[in-house]
C-alpha positions as a Markdown table, in Angstrom:
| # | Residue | x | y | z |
|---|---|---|---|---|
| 1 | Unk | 8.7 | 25.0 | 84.3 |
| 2 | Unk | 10.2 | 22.0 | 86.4 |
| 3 | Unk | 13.9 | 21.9 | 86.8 |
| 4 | Unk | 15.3 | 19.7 | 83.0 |
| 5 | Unk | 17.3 | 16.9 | 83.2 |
| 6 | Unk | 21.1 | 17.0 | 82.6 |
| 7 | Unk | 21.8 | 14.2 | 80.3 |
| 8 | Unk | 25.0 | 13.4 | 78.7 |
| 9 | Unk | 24.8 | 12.3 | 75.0 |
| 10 | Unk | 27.5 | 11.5 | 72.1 |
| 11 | Unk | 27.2 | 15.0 | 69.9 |
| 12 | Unk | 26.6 | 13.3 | 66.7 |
| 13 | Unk | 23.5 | 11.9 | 68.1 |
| 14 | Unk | 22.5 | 15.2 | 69.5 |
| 15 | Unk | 22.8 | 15.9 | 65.3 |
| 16 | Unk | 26.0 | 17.4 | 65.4 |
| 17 | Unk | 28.1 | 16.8 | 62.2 |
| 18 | Unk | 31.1 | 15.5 | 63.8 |
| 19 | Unk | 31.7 | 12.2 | 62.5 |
| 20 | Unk | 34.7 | 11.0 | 60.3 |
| 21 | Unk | 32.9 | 11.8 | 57.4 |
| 22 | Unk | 31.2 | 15.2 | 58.6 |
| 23 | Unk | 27.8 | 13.2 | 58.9 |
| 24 | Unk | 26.0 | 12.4 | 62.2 |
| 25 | Unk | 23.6 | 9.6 | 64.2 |
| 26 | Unk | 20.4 | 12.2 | 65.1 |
| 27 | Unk | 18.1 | 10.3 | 67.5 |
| 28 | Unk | 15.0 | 11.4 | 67.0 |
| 29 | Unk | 13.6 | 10.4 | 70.4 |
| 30 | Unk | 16.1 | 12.5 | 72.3 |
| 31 | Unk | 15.8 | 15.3 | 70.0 |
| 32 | Unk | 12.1 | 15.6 | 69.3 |
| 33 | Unk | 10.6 | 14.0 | 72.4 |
| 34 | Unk | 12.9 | 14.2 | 75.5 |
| 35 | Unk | 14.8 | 17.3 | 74.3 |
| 36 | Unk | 11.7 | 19.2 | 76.6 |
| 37 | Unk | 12.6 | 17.2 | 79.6 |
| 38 | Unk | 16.3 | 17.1 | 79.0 |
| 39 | Unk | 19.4 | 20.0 | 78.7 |
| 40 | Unk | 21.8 | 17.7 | 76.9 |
| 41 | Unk | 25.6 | 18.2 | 77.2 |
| 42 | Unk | 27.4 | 16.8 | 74.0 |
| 43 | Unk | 30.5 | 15.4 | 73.6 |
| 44 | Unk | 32.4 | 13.8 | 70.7 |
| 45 | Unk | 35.6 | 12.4 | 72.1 |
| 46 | Unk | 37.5 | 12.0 | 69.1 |
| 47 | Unk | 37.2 | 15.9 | 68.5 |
| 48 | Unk | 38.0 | 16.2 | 71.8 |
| 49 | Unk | 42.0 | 14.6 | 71.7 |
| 50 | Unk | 42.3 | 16.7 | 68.5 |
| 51 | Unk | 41.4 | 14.6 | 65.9 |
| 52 | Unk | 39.5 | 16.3 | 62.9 |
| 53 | Unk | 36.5 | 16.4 | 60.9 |
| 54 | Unk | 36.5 | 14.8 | 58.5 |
| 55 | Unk | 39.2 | 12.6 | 59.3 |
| 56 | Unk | 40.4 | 8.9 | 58.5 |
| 57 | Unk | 38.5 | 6.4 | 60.1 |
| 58 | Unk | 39.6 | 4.2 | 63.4 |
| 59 | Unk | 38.4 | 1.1 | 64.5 |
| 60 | Unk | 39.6 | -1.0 | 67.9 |
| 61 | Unk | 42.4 | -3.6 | 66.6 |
| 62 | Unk | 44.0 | -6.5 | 69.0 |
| 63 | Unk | 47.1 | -7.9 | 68.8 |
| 64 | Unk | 48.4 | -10.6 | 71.6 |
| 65 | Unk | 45.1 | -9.8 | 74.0 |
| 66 | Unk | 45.5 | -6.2 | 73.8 |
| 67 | Unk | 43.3 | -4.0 | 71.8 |
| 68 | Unk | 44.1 | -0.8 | 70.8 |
| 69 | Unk | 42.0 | 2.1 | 69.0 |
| 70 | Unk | 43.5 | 3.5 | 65.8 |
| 71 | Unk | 43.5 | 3.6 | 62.1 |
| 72 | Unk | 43.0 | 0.3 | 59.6 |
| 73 | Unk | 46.8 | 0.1 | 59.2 |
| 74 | Unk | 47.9 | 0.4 | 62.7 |
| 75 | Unk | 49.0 | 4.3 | 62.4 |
| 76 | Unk | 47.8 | 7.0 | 64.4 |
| 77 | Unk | 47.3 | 5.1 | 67.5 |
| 78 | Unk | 44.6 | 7.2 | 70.0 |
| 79 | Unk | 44.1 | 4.7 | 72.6 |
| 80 | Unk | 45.4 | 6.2 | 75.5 |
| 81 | Unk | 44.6 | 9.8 | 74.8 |
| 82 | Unk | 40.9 | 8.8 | 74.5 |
| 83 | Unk | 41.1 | 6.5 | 78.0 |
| 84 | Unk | 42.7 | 9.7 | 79.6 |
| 85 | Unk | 39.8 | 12.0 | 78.2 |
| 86 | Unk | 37.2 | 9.4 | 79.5 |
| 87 | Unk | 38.6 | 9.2 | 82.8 |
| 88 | Unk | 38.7 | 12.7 | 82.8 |
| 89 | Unk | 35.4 | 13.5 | 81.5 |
| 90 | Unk | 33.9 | 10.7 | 83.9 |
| 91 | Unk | 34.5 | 12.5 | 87.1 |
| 92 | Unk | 32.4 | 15.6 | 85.7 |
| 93 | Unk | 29.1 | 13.6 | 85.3 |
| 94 | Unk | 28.3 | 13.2 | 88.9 |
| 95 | Unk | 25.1 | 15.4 | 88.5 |
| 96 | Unk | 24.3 | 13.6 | 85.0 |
| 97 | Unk | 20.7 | 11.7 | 85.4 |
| 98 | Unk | 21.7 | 9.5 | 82.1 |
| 99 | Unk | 23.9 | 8.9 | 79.3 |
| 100 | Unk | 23.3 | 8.4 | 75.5 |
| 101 | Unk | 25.9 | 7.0 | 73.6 |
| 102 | Unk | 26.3 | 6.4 | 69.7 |
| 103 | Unk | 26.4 | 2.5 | 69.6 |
| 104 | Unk | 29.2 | 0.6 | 67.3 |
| 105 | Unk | 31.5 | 3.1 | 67.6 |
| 106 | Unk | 35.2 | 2.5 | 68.8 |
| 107 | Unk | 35.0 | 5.5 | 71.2 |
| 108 | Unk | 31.1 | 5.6 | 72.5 |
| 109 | Unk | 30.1 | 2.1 | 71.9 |
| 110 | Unk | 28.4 | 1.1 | 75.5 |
| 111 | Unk | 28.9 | -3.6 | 73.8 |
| 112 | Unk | 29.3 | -5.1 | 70.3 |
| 113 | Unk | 31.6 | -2.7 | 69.5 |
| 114 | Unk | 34.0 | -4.5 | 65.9 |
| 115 | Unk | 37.4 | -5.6 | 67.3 |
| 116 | Unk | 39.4 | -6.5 | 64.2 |
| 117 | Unk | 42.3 | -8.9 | 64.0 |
| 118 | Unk | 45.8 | -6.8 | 63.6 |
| 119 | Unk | 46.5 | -8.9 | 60.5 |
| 120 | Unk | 43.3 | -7.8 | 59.0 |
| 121 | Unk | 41.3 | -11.3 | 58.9 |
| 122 | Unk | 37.9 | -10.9 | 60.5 |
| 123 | Unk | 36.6 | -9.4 | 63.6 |
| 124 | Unk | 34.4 | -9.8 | 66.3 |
| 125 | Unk | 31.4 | -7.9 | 67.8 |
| 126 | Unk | 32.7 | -8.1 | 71.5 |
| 127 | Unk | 34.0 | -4.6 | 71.9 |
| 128 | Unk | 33.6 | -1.7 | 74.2 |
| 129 | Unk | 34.4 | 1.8 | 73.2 |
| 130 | Unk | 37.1 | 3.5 | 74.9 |
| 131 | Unk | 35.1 | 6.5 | 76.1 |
| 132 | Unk | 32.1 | 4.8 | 77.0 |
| 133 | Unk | 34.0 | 2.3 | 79.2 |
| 134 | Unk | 35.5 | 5.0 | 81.6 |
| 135 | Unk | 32.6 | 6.6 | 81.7 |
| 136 | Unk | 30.7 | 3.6 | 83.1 |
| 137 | Unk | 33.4 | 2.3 | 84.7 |
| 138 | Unk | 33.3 | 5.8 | 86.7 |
| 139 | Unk | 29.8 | 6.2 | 87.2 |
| 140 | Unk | 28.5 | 2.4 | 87.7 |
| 141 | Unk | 25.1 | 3.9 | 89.0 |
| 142 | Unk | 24.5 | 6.3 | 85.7 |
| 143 | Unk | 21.7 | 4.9 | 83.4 |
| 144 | Unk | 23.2 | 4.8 | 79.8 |
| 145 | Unk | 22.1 | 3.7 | 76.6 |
| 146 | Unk | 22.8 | 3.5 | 72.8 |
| 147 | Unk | 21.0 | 5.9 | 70.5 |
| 148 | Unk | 20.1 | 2.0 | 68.3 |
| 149 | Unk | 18.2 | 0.8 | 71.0 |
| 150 | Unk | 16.5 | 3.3 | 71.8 |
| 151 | Unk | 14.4 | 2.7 | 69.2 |
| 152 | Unk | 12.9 | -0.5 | 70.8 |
| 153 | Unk | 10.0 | 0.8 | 73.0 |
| 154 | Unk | 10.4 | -1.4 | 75.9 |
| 155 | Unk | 14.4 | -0.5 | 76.5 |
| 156 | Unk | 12.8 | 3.2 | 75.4 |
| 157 | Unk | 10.8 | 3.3 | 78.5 |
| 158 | Unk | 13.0 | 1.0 | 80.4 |
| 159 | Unk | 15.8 | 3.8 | 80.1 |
| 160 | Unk | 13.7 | 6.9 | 80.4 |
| 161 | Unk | 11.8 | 5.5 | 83.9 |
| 162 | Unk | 15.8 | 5.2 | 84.9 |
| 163 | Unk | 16.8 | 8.4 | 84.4 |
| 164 | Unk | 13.9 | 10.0 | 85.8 |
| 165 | Unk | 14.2 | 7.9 | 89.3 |
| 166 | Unk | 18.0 | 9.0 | 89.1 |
| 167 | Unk | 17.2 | 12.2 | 88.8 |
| 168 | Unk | 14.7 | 12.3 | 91.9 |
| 169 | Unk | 17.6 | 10.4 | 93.9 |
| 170 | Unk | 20.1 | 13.0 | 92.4 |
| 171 | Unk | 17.2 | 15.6 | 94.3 |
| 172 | Unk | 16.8 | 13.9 | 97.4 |
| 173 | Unk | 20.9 | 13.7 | 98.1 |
| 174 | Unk | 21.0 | 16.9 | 97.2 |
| 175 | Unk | 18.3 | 17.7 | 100.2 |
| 176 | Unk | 20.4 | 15.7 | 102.4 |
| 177 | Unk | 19.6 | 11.9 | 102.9 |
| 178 | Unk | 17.7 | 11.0 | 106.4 |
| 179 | Unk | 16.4 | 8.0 | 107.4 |
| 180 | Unk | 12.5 | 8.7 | 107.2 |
| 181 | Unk | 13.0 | 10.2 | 104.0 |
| 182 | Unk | 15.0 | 7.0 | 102.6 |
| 183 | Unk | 12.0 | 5.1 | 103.9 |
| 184 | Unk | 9.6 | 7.9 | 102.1 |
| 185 | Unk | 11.5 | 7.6 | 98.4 |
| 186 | Unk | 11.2 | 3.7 | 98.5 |
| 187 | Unk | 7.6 | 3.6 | 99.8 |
| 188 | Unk | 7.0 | 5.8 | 96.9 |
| 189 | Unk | 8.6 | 3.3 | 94.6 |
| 190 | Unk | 7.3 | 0.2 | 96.0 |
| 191 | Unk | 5.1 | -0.7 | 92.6 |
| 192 | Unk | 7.4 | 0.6 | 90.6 |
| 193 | Unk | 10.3 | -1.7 | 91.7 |
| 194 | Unk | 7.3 | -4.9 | 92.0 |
| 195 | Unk | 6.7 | -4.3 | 88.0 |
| 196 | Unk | 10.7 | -5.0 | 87.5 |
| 197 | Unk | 11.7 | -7.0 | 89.8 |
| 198 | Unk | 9.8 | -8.2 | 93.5 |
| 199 | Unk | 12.9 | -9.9 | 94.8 |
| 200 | Unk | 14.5 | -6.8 | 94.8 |
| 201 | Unk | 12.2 | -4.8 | 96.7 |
| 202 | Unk | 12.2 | -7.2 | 99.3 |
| 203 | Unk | 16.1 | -6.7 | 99.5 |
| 204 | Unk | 15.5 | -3.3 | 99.6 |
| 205 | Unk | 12.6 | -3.3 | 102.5 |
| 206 | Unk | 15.2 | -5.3 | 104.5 |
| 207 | Unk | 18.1 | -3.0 | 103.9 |
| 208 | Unk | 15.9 | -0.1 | 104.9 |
| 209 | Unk | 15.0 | -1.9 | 108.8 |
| 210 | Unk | 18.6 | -2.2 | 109.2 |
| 211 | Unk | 19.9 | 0.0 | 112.1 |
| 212 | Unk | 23.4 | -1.3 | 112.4 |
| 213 | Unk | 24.7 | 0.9 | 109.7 |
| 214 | Unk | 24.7 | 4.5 | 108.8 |
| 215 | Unk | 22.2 | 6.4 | 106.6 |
| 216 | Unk | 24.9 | 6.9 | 104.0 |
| 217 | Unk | 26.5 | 4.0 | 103.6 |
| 218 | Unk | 22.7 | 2.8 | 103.6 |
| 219 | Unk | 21.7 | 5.1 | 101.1 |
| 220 | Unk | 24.3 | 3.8 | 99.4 |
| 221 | Unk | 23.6 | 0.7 | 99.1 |
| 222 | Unk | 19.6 | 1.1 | 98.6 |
| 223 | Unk | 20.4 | 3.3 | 95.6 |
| 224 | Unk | 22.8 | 0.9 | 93.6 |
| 225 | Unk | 20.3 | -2.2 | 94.9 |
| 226 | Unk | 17.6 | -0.2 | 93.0 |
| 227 | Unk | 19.2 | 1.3 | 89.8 |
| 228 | Unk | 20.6 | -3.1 | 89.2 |
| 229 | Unk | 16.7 | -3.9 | 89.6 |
| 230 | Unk | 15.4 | -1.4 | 87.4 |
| 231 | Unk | 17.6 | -2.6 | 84.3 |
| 232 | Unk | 15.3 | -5.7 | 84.7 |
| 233 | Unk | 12.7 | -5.1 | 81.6 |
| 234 | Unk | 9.2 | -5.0 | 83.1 |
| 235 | Unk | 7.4 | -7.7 | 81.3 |
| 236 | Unk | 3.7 | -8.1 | 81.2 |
| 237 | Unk | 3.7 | -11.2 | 83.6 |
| 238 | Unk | 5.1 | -8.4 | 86.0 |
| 239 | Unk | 2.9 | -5.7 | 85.0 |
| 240 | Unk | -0.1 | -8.0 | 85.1 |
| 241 | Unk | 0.8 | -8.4 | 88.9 |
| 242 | Unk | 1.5 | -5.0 | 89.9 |
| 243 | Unk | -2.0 | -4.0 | 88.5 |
| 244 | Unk | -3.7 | -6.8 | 90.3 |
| 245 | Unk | -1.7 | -5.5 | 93.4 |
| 246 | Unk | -3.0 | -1.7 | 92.7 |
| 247 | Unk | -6.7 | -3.1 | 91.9 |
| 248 | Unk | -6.6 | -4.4 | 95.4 |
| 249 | Unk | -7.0 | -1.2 | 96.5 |
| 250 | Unk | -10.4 | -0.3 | 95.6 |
| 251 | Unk | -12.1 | -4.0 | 95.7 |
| 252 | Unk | -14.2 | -2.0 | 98.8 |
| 253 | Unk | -14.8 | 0.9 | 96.8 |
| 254 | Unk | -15.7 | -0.5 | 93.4 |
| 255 | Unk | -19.4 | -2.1 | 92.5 |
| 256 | Unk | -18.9 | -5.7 | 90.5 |
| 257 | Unk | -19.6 | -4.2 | 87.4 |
| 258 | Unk | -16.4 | -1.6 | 88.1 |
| 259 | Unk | -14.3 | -4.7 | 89.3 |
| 260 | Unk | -15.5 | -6.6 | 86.5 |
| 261 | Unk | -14.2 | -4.2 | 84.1 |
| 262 | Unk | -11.1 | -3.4 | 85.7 |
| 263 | Unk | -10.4 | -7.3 | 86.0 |
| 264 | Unk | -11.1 | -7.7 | 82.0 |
| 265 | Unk | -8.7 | -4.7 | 81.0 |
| 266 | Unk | -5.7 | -6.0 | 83.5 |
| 267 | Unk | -6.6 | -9.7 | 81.3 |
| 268 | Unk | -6.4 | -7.9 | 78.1 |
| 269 | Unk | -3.6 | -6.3 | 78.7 |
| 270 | Unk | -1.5 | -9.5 | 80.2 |
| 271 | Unk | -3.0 | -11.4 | 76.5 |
| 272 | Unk | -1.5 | -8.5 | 74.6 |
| 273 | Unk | -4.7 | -7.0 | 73.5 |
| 274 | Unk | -4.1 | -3.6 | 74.3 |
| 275 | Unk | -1.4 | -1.3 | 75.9 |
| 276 | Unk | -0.5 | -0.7 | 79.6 |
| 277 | Unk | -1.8 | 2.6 | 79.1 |
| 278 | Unk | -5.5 | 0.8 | 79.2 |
| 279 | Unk | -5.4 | -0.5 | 82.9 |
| 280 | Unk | -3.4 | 2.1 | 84.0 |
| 281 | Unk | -6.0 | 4.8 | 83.0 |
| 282 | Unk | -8.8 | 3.1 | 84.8 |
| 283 | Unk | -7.3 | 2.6 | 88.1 |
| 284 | Unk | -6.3 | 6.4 | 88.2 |
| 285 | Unk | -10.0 | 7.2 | 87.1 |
| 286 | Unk | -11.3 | 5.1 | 90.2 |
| 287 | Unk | -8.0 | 6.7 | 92.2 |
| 288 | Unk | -10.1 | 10.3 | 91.4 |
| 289 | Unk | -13.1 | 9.0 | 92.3 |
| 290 | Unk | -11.9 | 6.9 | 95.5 |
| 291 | Unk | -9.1 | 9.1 | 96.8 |
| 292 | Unk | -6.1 | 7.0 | 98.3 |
| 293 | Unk | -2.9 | 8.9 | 99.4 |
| 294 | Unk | -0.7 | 6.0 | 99.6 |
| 295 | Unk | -1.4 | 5.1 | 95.9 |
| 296 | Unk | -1.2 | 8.9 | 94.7 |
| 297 | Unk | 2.5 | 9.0 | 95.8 |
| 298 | Unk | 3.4 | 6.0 | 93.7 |
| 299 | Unk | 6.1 | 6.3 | 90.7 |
| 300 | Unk | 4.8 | 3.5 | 89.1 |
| 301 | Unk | 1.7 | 5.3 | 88.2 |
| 302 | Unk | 3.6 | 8.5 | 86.5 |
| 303 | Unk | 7.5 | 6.9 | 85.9 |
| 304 | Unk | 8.1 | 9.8 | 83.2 |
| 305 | Unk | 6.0 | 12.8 | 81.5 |
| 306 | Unk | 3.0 | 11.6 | 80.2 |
| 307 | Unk | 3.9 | 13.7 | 76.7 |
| 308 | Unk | 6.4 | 11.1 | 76.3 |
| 309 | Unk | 3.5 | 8.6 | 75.2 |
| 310 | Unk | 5.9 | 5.5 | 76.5 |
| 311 | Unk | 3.3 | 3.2 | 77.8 |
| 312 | Unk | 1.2 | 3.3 | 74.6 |
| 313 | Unk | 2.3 | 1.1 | 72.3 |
| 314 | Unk | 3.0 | -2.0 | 74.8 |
C-alpha cells in the first residue's frame, strides 16, 4: 500500500462533534472517497484555546478597522489566543500535502467569512478566519480548501490534482533536490501544467535553463511558480488543447479511421458532450498499443487515483 497523504482538516468536517452546538460539517468526499488516500490530522481551534462544547457562539466583529473574534455582545474576546494557536500550529504543517477547512466560520473560514458591525447593524461577507489566515499566511505553498466547495467537481478535482503534485514535490525534496531531477519532475508535468495554464509552463521551462542561480533557490522558485498555476481551473478550451497536443503523438501510429475517432471524441468533449474521461481513455488505449515513454511519465494522464472517479462527470 502506497505511502497516504497527510492532510490537515478542521475536525468537525472530519465528523467530529465539536461545534458550538455539539454538531459537525462531515464532508463526505474526504470521508468516504479520499479518506483511502489520506491520514487526516484534525484540529478544531476553538477547543484548542479552551473553549467548550457546547459553548456560546462567536462571530468576527469590527470596530474602528479592527476586527476582533468574540461573542455577539463583545465578551469573551478570543482573538489573540486563536492568532497565537494558528501561528503556532502553522509551523507544524510543513509535511502537510493539503488543508481542508470548514468554510464561514470565524476561526477556519479560508474568504467570505460574516464580519458584523460592533453596534450590531449588518455585516459583510469579507472575512477571513483567524486560524485559517495563519495557517496560509505560514504555508503560502499548501493547497487548502473549504469543505463547501468541495462539492463543486471542477474545484474538487482542481484541489485534489494539487495536493497530489504537492505531495510528490514533498517526495522529491525529501530525496534531495538536483538539477536533472528538477528538470525530470517538470518534464513529467509538462501537460499537466499546459491543461491549467501554458504561460506558466513556459516561465517554468525558462526558470529551469537558468544556471546563474542555485538548485535551491531554483527549486524554490519552480515550485511556488507551479502550485500559483495549478489554482488556474482547467477549462475545456485548455483541455481540448492538451489532448490535441497528446493526439499528436500517435498521428504516425494511428490508421484514419483511429485518428478519425480520436479527433471526434477530443470535439465532443470540447462541445460538452461527454466527460474528459472519454478522450482520455482512448489515447491511453492507443498509448498500450503504441508504447511511448515520454507520454507514460506524464501526470496529466493519472493527476489522482483513478477510484476517485474525478474526471467523470466533466
Amino acid at each position: 500500500m502506497k505511502k497516504k497523504l497527510k492532510i490537515g482538516i478542521s475536525a468537525c468536517v472530519m465528523g467530529e462533534p465539536v461545534r458550538f452546538d455539539r454538531g459537525h460539517k462531515k464532508s463526505g468526499f474526504c470521508m468516504e472517497q479520499l479518506a483511502e488516500f489520506a491520514e487526516f490530522k484534525p484540529v478544531c481551534p476553538e477547543m484548542a484555546i479552551g473553549l467548550p462544547v457546547p459553548r456560546p457562539t462567536i462571530r468576527q466583529i469590527v470596530k474602528d478597522n479592527i476586527i476582533t473574534v468574540s461573542r455577539p455582545d463583545g465578551s469573551g474576546d478570543v482573538t489573540e489566543a486563536l492568532k497565537a494557536f494558528g501561528a503556532k500550529a502553522a509551523q507544524g504543517y510543513q509535511d502537510l500535502a493539503g488543508f481542508v477547512f470548514c468554510a464561514k466560520s470565524p476561526s477556519c473560514g479560508m474568504e467570505r467569512v460574516k464580519v458584523y458591525h460592533h453596534h450590531g447593524k449588518g455585516s459583510e461577507s469579507t472575512g477571513v478566519g483567524v486560524f485559517a489566515e495563519q495557517v496560509m499566511k505560514a504555508n503560502p505553498l499548501l493547497p487548502c480548501e473549504e469543505n463547501g466547495r468541495l462539492n463543486d467537481p471542477i474545484i474538487r478535482e482542481n484541489f485534489t490534482t494539487r495536493i497530489f503534485t504537492y505531495q510528490k514535490w514533498l517526495d522529491l525534496k525529501a530525496e534531495g533536490l538536483t538539477r536533472h531531477k528538477l528538470i525530470q519532475f517538470h518534464s513529467a508535468h509538462k501537460y499537466l501544467v499546459m491543461s491549467h495554464h501554458v504561460q506558466s509552463y513556459r516561465e517554468l521551462g525558462r526558470l529551469l535553463g537558468r544556471a546563474d542561480i542555485g538548485v535551491e533557490e531554483q527549486g524554490e522558485r519552480y515550485i511556488s511558480g507551479l502550485m500559483q498555476a495549478l489554482k488556474n481551473k482547467a477549462s475545456r478550451r485548455s483541455h481540448t488543447n492538451t489532448l490535441q497536443h497528446l493526439q499528436g503523438y500517435f498521428k504516425r501510429q494511428l490508421d484514419e479511421h483511429k485518428r478519425r475517432e480520436l479527433t471526434e471524441e477530443i470535439a465532443a468533449y470540447r462541445e460538452g458532450l461527454s466527460p474528459l474521461l472519454v478522450p482520455l481513455t482512448l489515447i491511453k488505449h492507443h498509448l498500450i498499443e503504441y508504447p511511448n515513454e515520454y507520454l507514460q511519465q506524464q501526470a496529466y494522464l493519472n493527476p489522482h487515483p483513478k477510484e476517485l472517479r474525478l474526471r467523470y462527470g466533466y
